[in-house]
C-alpha positions in Angstrom: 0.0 0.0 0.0 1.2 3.3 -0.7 2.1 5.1 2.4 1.2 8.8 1.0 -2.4 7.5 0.2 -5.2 8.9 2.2 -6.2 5.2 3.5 -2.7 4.8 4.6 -3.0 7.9 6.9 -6.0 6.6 8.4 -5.0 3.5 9.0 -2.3 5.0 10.7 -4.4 7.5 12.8 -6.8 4.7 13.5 -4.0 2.3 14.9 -2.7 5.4 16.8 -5.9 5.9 18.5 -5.3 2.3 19.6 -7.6 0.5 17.3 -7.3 -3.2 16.0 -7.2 -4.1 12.5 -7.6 -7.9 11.9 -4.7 -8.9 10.1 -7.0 -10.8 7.4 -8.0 -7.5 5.9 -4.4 -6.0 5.7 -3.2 -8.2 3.3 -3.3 -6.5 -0.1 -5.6 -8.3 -2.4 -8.3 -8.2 0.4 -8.2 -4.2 1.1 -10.7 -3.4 -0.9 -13.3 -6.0 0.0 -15.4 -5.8 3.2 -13.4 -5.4 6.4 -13.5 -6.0 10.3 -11.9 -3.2 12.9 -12.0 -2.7 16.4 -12.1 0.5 18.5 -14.2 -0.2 21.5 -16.0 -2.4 20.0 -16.1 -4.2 16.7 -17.4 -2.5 13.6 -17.4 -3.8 10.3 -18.0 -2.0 6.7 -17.5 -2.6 2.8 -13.5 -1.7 2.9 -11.7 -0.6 5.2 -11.8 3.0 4.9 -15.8 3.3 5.7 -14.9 0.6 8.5 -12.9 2.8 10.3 -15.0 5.8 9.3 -17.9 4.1 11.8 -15.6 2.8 14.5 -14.8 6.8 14.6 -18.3 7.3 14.6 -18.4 9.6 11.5 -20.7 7.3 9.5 
């Protein structure tokens, strides 16, 4: 993944933050299918990027 992307600085916020990522979803031919986080609780979505958008509670 390219590190300058916008996901990439999320991810990197989100793990910051002291979320989970399960590891399943960070391999590169699954990022863009549906994915599993977990930031006090678990929240899922159809990539990763709207995943973490609702474990930030801005979705």
């Amino acid at each position: 993944m390219n590190s300058d992307s916008p996901v990439a600085k999320l991810i990197d916020t989100f793990l910051q933050r002291g979320g989970r990522i399960d590891k399943y979803y960070l391999r590169g031919t699954n990022q863009s299918k549906r994915s599993l986080v977990y930031l006090h609780g678990w929240f899922s979505g159809q990539n990763i990027k709207s995943a973490i958008l609702k474990a930030f509670g801005k979705v």
